[in-house]
C-alpha positions, 0 to 999 in steps of 0.5 A: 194218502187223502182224506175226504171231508164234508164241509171245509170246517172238518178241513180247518180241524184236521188243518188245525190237527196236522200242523200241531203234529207236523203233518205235512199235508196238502189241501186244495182249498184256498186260504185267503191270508187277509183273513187271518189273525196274524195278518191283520195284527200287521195291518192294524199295527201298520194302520195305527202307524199310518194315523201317527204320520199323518198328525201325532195322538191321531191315531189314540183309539187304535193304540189300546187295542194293540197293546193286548196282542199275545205277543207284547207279552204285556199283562192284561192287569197293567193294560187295565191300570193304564186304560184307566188312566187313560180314561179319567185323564185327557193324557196322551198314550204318548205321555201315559207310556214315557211317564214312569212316575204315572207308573208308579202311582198305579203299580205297574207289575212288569214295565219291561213289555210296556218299554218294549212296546212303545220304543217298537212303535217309536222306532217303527215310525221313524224306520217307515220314513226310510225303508223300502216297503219289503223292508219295513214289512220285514221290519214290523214282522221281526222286531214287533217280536211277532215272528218270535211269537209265532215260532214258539206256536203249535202251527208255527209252520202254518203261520210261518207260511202265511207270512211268507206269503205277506211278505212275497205278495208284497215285494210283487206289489212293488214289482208292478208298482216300484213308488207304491206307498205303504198307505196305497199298500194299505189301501190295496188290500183293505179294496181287495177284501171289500170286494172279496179278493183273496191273498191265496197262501203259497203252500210248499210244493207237495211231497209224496208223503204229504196228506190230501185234504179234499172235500167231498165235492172235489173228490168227485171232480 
């Protein structure tokens, strides 16, 4: 069975479509991964990481951000009354997430995804020292509670996938470069997406059974 569409925005509807129904289907147009959200909640954990290493509090500005990810599970009133700590004081995040007793003058309302959080970030820090980058790749995925998340999602096997694809891009990254850095690992993909290099997502092979999504202008070739 194949379905031809006009533009690739028909496509991202029936893509968007099929995985909530477990369709399985096939498309013959790339989706480069480095533009997806899931992936780039990964480089930006990764990145906020990076600037830790480097020296501690530096990388304070990325921290906020990361703390709104869905899959924290933080609510966004206890984001909000520590931010506002955060900017009528020149307090750490560091000291702002250990300090209960700041916590309790501000009502926090669940201060379990906030320990979850920051012992990941605490955790993530010393495990990047000692891991192999696959594993710590694999580390982040797992233990963030992003693969979890992502289980639970109506295109759980598109985002599944896209994973996947991270992951084996990466251990190929380590094959052509077995002392590659987690920072030139970094440096790799932001150089690959200034120069509009794509990470194309690796599809299951196709089945007899599967859908083919075609635009217009392929099924004319």
């Amino acid at each position: 069975v194949a379905i031809i569409f006009r533009n690739n925005r028909q496509g991202d509807q029936l893509v968007t479509l099929f995985e909530k129904n477990s369709i399985p289907y096939h498309t013959s147009r790339p989706i480069n991964i480095l533009h997806t959200p899931i992936v780039l909640k990964i480089r930006r954990i990764i990145q906020y990481l990076i600037q830790e290493w480097k020296e501690t509090d530096r990388g304070e500005s990325e921290f906020l951000p990361l703390l709104y990810h869905a899959h924290w599970e933080i609510s966004m009133s206890d984001i909000g009354k520590l931010n506002k700590i955060k900017v009528a004081s020149d307090l750490s995040w560091h000291l702002i997430m250990t300090d209960e007793t700041i916590w309790a003058t501000i009502a926090i309302e669940n201060s379990q995804p906030l320990k979850r959080a920051y012992r990941f970030f605490q955790d993530a820090l010393k495990q990047g020292l000692n891991k192999a980058l696959p594993a710590f790749l694999e580390y982040i995925i797992n233990k963030s509670g992003l693969l979890k998340a992502t289980l639970k999602q109506k295109d759980s096997i598109l985002q599944v996938q896209i994973l996947n694809t991270l992951v084996n891009f990466c251990e190929k990254s380590v094959e052509r470069e077995p002392n590659i850095s987690v920072i030139d690992w970094m440096l790799m993909m932001d150089r690959m997406q200034d120069n509009h290099l794509a990470i194309s997502l690796e599809m299951p092979q196709v089945s007899n059974e599967s859908v083919h999504l075609l635009t217009a202008h392929r099924a004319k070739g």
